[in-house]
PDB file of N, CA, C and O in Angstrom:
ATOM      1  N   UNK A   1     -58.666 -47.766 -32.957  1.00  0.00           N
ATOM      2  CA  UNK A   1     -58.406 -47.257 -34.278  1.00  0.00           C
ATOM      3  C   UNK A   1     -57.343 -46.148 -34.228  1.00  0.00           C
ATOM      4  O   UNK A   1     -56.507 -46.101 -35.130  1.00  0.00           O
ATOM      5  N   UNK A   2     -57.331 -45.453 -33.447  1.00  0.00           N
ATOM      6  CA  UNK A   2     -56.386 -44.449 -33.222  1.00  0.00           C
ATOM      7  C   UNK A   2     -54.968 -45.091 -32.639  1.00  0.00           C
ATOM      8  O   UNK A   2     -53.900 -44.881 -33.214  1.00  0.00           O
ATOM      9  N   UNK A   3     -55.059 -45.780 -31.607  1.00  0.00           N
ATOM     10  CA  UNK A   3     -53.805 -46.534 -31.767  1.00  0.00           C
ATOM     11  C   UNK A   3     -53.032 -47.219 -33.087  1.00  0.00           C
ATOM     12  O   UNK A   3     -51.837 -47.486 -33.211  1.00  0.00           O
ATOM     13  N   UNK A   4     -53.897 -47.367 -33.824  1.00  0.00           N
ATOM     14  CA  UNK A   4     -53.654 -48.251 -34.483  1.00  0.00           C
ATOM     15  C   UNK A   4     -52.778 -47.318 -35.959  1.00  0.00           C
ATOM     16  O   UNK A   4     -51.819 -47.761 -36.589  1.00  0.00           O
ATOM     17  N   UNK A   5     -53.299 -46.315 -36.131  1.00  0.00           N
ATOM     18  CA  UNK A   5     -52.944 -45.211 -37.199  1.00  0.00           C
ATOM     19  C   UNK A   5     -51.571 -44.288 -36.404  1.00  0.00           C
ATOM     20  O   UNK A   5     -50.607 -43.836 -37.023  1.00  0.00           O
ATOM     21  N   UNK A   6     -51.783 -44.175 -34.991  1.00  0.00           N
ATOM     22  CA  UNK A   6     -50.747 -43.539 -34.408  1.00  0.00           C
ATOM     23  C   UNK A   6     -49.344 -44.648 -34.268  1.00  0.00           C
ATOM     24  O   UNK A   6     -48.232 -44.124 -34.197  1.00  0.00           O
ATOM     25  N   UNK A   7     -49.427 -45.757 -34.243  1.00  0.00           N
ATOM     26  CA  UNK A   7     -48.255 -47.327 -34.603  1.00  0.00           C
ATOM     27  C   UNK A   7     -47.603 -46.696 -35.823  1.00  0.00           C
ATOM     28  O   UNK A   7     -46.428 -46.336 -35.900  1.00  0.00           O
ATOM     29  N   UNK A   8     -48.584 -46.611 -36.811  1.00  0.00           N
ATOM     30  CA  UNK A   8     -48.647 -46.699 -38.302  1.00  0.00           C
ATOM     31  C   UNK A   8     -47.762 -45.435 -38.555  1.00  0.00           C
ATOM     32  O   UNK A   8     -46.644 -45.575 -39.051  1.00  0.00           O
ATOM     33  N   UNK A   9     -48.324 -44.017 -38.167  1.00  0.00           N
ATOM     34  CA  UNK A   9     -47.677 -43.031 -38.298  1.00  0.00           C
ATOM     35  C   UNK A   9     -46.445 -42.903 -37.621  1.00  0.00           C
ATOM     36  O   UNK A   9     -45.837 -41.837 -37.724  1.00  0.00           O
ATOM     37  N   UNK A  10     -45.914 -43.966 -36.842  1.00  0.00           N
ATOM     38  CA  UNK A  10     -44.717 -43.421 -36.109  1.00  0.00           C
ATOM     39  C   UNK A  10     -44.178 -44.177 -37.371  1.00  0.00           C
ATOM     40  O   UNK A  10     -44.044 -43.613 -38.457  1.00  0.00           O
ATOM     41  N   UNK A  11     -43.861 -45.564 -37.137  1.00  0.00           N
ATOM     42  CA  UNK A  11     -43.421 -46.578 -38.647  1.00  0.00           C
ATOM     43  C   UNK A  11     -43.109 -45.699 -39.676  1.00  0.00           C
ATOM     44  O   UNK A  11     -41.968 -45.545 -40.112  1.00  0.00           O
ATOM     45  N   UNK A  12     -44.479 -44.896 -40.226  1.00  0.00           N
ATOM     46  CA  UNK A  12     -44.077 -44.267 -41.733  1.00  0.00           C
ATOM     47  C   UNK A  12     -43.275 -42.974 -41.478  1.00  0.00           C
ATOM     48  O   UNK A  12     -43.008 -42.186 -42.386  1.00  0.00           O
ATOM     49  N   UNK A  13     -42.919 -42.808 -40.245  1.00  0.00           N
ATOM     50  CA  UNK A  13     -42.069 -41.501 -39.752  1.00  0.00           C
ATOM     51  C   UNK A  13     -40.518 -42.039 -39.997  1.00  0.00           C
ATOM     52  O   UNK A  13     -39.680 -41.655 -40.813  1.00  0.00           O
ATOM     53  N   UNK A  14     -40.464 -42.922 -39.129  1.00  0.00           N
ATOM     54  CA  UNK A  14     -39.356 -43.394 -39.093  1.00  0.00           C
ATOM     55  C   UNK A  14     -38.530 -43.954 -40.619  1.00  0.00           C
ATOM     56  O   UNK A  14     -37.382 -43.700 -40.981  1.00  0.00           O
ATOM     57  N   UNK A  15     -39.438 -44.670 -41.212  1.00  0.00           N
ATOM     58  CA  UNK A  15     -39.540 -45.165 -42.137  1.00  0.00           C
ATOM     59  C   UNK A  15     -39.131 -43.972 -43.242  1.00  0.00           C
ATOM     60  O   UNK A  15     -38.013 -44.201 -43.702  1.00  0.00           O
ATOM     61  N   UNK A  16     -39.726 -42.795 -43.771  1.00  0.00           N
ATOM     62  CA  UNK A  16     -39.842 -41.658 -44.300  1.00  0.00           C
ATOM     63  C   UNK A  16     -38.390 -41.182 -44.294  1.00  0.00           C
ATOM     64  O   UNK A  16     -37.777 -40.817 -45.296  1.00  0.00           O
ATOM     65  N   UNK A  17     -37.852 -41.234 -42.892  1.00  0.00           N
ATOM     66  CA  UNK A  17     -36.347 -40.543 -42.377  1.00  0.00           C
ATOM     67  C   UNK A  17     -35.033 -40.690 -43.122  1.00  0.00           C
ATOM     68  O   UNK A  17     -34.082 -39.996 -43.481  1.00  0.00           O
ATOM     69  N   UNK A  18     -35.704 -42.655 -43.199  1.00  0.00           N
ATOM     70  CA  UNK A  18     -34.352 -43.546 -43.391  1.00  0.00           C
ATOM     71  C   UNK A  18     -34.278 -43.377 -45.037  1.00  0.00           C
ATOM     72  O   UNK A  18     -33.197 -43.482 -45.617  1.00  0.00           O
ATOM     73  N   UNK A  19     -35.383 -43.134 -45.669  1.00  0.00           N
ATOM     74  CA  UNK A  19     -35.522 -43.146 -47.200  1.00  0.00           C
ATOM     75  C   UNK A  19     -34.872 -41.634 -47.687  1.00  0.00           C
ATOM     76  O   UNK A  19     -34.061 -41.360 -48.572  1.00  0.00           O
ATOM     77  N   UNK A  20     -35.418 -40.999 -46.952  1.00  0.00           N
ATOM     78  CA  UNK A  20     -35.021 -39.396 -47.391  1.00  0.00           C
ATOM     79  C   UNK A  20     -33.199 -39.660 -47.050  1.00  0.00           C
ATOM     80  O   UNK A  20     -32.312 -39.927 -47.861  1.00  0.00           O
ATOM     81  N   UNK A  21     -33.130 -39.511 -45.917  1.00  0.00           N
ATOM     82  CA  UNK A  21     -31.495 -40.156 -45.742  1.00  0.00           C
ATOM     83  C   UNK A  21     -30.424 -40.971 -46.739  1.00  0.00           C
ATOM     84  O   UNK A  21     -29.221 -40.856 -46.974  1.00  0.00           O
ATOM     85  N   UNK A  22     -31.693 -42.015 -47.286  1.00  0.00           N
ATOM     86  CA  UNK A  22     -30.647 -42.609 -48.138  1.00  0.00           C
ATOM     87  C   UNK A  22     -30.268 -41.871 -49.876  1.00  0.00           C
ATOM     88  O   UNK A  22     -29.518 -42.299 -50.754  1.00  0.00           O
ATOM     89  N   UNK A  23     -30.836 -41.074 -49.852  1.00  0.00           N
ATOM     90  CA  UNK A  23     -31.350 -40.168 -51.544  1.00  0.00           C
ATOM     91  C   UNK A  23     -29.842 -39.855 -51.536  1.00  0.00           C
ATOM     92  O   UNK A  23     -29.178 -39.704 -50.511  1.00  0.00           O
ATOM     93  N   UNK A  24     -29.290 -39.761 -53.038  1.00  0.00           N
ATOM     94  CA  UNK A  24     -27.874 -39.681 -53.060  1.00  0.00           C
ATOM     95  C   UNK A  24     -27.943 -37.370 -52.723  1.00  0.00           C
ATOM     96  O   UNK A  24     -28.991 -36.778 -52.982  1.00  0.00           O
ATOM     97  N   UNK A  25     -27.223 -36.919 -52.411  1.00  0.00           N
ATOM     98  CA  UNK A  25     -27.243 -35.612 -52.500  1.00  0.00           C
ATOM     99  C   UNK A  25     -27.103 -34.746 -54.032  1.00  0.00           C
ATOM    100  O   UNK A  25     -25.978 -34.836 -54.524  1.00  0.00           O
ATOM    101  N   UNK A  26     -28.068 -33.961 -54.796  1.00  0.00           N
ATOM    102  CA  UNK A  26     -28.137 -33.430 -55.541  1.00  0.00           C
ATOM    103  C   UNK A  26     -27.367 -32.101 -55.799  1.00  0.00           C
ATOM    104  O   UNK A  26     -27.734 -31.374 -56.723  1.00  0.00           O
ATOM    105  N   UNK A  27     -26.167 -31.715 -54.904  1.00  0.00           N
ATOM    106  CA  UNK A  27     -25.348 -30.559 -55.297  1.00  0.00           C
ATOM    107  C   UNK A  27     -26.339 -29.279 -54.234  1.00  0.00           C
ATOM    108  O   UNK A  27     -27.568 -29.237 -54.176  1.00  0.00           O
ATOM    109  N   UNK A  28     -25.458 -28.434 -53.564  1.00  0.00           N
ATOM    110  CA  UNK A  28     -26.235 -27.126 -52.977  1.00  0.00           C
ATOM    111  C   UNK A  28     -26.933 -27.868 -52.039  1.00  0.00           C
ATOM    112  O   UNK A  28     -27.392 -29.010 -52.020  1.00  0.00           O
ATOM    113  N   UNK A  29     -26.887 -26.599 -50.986  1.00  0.00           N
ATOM    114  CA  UNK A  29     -27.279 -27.318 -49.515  1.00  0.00           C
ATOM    115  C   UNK A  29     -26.331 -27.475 -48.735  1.00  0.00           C
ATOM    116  O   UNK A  29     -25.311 -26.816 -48.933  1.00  0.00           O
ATOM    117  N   UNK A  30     -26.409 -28.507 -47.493  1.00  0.00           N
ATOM    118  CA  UNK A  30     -26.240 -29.023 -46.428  1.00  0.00           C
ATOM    119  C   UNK A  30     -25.207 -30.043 -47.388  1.00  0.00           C
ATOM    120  O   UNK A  30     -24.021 -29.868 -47.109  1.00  0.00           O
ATOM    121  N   UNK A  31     -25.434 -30.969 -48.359  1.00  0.00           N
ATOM    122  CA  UNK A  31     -24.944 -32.224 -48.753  1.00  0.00           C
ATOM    123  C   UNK A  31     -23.178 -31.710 -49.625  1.00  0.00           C
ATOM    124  O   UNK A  31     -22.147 -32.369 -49.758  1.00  0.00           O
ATOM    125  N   UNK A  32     -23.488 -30.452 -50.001  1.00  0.00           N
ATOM    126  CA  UNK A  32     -22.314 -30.648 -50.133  1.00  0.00           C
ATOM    127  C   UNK A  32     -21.126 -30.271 -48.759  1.00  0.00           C
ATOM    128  O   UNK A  32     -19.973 -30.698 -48.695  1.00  0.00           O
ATOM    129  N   UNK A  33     -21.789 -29.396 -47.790  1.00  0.00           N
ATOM    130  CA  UNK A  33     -21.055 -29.399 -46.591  1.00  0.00           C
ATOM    131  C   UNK A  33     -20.082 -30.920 -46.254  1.00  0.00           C
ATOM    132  O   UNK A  33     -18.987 -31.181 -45.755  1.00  0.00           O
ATOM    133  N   UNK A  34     -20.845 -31.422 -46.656  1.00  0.00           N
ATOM    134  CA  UNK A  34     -20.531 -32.989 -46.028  1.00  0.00           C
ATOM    135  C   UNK A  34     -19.575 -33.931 -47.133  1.00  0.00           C
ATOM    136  O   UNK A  34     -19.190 -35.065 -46.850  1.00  0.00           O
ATOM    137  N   UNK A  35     -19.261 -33.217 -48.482  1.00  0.00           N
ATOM    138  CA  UNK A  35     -18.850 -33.965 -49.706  1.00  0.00           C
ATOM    139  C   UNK A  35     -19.648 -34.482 -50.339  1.00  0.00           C
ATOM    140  O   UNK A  35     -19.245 -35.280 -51.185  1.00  0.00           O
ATOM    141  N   UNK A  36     -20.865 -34.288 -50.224  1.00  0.00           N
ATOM    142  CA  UNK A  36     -21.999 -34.507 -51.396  1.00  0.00           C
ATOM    143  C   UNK A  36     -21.671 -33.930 -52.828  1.00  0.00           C
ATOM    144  O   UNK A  36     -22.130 -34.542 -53.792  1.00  0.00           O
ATOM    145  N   UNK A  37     -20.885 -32.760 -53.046  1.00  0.00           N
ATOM    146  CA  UNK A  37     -21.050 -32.176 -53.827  1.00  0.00           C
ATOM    147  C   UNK A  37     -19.594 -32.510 -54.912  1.00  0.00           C
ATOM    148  O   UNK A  37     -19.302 -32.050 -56.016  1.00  0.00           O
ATOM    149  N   UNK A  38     -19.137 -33.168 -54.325  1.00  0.00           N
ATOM    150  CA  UNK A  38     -17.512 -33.847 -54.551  1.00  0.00           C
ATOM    151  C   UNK A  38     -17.861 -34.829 -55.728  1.00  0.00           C
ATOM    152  O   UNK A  38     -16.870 -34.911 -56.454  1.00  0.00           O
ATOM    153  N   UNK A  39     -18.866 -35.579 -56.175  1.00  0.00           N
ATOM    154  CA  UNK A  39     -19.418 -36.484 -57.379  1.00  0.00           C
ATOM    155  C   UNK A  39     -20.021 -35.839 -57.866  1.00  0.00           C
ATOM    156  O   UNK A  39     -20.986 -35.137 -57.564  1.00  0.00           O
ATOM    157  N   UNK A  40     -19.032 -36.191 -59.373  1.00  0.00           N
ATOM    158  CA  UNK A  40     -19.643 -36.159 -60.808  1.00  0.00           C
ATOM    159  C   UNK A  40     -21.456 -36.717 -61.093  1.00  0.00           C
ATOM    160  O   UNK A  40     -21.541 -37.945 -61.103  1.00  0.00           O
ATOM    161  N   UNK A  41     -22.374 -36.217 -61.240  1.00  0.00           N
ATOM    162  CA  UNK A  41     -23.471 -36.479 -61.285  1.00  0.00           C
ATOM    163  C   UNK A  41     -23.576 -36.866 -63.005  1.00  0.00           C
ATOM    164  O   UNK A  41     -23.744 -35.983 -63.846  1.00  0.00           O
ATOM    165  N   UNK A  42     -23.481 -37.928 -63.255  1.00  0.00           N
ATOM    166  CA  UNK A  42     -23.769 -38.294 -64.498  1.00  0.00           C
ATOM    167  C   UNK A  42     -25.136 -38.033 -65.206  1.00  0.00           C
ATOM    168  O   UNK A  42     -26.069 -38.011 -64.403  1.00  0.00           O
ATOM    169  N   UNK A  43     -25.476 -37.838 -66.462  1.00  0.00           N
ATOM    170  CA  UNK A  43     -26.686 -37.347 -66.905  1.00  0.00           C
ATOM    171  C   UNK A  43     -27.884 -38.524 -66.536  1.00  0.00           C
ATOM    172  O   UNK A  43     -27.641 -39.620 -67.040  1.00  0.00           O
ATOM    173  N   UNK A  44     -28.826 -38.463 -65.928  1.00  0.00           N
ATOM    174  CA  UNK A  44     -29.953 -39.580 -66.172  1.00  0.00           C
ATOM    175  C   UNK A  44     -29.773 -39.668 -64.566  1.00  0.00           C
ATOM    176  O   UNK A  44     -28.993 -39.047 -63.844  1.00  0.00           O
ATOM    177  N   UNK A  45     -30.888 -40.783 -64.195  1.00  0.00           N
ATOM    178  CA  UNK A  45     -30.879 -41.627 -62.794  1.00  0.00           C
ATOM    179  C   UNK A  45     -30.390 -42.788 -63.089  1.00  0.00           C
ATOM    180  O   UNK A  45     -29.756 -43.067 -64.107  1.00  0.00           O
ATOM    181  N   UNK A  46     -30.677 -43.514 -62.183  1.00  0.00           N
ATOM    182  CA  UNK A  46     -29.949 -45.261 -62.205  1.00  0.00           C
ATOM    183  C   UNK A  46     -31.229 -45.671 -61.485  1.00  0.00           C
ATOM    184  O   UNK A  46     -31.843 -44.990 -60.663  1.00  0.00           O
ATOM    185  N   UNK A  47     -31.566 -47.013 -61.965  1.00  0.00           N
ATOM    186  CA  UNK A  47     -32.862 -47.483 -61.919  1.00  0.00           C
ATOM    187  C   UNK A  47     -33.140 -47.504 -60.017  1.00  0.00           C
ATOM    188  O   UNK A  47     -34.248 -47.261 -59.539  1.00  0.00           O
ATOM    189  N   UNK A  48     -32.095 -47.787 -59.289  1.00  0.00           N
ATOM    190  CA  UNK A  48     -32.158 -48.035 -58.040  1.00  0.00           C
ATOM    191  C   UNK A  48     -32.565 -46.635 -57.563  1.00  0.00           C
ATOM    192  O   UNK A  48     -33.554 -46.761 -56.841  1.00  0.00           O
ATOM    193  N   UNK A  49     -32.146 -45.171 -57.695  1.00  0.00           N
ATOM    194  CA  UNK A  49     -32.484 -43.870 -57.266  1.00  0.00           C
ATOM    195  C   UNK A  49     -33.861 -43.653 -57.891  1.00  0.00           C
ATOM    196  O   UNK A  49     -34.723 -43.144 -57.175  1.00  0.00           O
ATOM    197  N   UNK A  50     -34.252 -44.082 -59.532  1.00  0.00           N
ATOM    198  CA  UNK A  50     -35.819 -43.800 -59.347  1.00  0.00           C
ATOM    199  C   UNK A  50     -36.288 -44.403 -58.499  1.00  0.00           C
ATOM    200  O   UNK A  50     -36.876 -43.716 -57.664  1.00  0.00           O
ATOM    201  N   UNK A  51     -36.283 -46.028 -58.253  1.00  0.00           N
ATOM    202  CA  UNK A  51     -36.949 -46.727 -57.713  1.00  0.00           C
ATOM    203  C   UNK A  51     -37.158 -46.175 -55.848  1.00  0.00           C
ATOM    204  O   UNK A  51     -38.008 -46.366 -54.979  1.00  0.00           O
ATOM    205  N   UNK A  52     -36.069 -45.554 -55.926  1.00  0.00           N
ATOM    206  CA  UNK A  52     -36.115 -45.123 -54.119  1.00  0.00           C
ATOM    207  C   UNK A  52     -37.033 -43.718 -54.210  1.00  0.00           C
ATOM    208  O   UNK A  52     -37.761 -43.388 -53.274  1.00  0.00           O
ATOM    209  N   UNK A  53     -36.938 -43.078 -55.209  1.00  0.00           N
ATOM    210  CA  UNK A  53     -37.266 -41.862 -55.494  1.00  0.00           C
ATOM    211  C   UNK A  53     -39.406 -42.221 -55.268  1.00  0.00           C
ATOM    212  O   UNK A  53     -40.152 -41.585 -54.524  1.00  0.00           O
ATOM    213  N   UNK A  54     -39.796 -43.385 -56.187  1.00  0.00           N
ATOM    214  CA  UNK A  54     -40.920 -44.020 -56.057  1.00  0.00           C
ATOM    215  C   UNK A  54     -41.594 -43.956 -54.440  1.00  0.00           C
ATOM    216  O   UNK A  54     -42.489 -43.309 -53.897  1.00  0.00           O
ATOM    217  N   UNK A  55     -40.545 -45.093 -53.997  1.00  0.00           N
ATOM    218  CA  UNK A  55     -40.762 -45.331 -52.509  1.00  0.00           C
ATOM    219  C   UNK A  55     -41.070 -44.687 -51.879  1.00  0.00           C
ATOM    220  O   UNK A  55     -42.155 -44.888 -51.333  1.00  0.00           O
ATOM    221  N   UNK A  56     -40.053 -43.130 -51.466  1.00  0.00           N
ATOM    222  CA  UNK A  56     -40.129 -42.450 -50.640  1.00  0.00           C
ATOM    223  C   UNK A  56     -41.445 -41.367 -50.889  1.00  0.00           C
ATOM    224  O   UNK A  56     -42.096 -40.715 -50.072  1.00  0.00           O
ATOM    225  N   UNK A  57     -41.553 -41.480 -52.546  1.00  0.00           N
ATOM    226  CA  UNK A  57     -43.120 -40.936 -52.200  1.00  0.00           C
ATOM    227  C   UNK A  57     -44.514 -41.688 -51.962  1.00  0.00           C
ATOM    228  O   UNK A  57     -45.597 -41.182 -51.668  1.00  0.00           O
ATOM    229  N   UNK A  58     -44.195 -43.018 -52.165  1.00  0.00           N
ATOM    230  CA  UNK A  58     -45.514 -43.801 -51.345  1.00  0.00           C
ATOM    231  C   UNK A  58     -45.748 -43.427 -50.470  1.00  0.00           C
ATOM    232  O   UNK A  58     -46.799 -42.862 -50.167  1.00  0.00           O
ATOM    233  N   UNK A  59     -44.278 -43.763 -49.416  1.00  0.00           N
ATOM    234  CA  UNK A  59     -44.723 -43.759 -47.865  1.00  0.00           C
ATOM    235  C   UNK A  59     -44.960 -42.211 -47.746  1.00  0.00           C
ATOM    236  O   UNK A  59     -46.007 -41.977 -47.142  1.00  0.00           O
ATOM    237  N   UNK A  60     -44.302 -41.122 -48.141  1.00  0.00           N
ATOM    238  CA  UNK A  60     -44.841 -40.041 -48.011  1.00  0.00           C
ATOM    239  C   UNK A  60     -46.262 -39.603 -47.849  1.00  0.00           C
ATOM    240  O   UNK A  60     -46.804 -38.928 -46.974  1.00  0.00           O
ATOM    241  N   UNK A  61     -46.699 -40.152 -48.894  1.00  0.00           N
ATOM    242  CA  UNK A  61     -48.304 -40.023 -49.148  1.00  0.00           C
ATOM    243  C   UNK A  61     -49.106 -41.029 -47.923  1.00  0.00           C
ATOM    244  O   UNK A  61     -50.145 -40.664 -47.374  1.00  0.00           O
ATOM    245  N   UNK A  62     -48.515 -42.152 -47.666  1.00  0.00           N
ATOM    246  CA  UNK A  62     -49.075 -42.540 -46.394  1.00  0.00           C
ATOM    247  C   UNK A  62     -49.243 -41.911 -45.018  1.00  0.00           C
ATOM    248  O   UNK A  62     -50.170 -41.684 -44.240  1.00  0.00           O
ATOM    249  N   UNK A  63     -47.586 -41.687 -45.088  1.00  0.00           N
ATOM    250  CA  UNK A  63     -47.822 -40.626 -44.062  1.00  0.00           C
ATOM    251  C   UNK A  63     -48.455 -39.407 -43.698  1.00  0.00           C
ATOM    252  O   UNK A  63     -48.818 -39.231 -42.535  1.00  0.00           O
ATOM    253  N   UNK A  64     -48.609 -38.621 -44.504  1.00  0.00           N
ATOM    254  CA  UNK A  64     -49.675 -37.788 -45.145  1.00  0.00           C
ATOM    255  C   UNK A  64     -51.494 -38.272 -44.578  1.00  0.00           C
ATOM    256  O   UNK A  64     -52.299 -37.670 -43.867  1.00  0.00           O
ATOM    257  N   UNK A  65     -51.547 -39.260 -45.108  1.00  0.00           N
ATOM    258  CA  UNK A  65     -53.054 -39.675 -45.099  1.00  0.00           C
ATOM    259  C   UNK A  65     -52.760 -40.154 -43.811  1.00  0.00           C
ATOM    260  O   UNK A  65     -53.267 -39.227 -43.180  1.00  0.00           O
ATOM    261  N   UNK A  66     -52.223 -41.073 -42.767  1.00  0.00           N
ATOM    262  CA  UNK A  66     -52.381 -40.962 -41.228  1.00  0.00           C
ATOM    263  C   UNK A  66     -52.452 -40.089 -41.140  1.00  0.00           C
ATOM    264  O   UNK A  66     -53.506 -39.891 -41.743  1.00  0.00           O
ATOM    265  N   UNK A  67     -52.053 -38.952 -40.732  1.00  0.00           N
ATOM    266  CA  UNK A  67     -52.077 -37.467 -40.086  1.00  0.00           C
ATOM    267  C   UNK A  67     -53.218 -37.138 -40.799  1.00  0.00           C
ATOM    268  O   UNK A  67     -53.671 -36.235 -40.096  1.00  0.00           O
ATOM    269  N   UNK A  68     -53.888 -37.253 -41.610  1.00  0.00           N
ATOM    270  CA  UNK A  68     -55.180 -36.434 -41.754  1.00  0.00           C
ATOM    271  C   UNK A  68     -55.913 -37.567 -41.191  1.00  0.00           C
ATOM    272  O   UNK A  68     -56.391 -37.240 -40.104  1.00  0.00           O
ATOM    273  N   UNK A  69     -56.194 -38.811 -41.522  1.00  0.00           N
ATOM    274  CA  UNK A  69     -57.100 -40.068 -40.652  1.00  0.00           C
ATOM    275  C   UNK A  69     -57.336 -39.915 -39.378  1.00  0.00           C
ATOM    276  O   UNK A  69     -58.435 -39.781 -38.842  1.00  0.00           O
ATOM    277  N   UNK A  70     -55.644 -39.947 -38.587  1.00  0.00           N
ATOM    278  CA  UNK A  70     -55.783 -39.334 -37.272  1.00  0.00           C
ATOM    279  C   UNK A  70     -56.225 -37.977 -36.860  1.00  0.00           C
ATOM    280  O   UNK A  70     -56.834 -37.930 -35.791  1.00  0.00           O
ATOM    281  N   UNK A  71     -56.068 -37.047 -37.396  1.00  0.00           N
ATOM    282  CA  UNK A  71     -56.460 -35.714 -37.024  1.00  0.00           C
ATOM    283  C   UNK A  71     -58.287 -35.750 -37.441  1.00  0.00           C
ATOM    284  O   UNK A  71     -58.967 -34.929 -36.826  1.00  0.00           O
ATOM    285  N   UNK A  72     -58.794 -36.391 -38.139  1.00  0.00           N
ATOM    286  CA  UNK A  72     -60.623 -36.583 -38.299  1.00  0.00           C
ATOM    287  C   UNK A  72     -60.899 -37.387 -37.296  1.00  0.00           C
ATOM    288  O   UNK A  72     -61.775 -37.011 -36.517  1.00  0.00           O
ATOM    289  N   UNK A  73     -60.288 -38.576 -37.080  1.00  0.00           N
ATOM    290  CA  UNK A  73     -60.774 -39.318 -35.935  1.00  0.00           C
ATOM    291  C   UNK A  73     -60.654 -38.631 -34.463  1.00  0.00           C
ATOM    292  O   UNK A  73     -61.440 -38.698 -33.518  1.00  0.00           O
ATOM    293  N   UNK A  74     -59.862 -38.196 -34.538  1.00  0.00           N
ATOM    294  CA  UNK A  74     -59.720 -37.284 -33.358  1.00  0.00           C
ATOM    295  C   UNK A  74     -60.512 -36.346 -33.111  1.00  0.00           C
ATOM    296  O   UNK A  74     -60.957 -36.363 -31.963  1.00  0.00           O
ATOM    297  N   UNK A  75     -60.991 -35.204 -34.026  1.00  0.00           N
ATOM    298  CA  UNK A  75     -62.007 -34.518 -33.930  1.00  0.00           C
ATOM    299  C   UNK A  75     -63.381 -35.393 -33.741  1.00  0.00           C
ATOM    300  O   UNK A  75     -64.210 -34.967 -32.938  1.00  0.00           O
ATOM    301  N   UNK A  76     -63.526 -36.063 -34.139  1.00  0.00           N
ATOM    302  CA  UNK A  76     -64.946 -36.761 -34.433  1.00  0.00           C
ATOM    303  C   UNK A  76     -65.155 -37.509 -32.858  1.00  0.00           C
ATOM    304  O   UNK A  76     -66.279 -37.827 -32.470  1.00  0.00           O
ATOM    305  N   UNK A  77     -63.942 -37.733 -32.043  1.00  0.00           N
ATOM    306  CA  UNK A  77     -64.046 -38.600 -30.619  1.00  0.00           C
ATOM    307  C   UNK A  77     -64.391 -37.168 -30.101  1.00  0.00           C
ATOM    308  O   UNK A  77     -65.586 -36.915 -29.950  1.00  0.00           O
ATOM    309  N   UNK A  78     -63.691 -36.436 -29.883  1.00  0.00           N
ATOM    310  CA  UNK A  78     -64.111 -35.096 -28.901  1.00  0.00           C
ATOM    311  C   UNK A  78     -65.345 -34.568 -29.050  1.00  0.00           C
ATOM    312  O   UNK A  78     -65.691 -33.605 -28.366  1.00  0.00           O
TER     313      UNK A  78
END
């Protein structure tokens, strides 16, 4: 069982990285270092940025709940 949530939690790690990564940059920060800050941000989202916006908090919340699953199971073996 612990293998099995520790698979899971690397996946939703990795997984988590590539989503946060892909988020367009919102101005201030790191993103405009890079020319993030160089686009006109039009008023509203575009259905594809909510929809990623969705995503990345599923797996968030998954990831989330491994790390507490694993961290009870773990106590509870010792």
């Amino acid at each position: 069982m612990v293998m099995g949530f520790s698979i899971a939690l690397i996946v939703f790690s990795l997984l988590l990285m590539l989503l946060v990564l892909m988020h367009k940059g919102k101005g201030g920060g790191l993103s405009d270092m890079f020319g993030g800050g160089m686009q006109s941000s039009v008023g509203g989202s575009s259905v594809a940025e909510r929809n990623l916006d969705r995503i990345t908090v599923v797996v968030g919340l998954l990831w989330f709940a491994c790390i507490v699953v694993l961290g009870i199971t773990m106590k509870v073996n010792n």
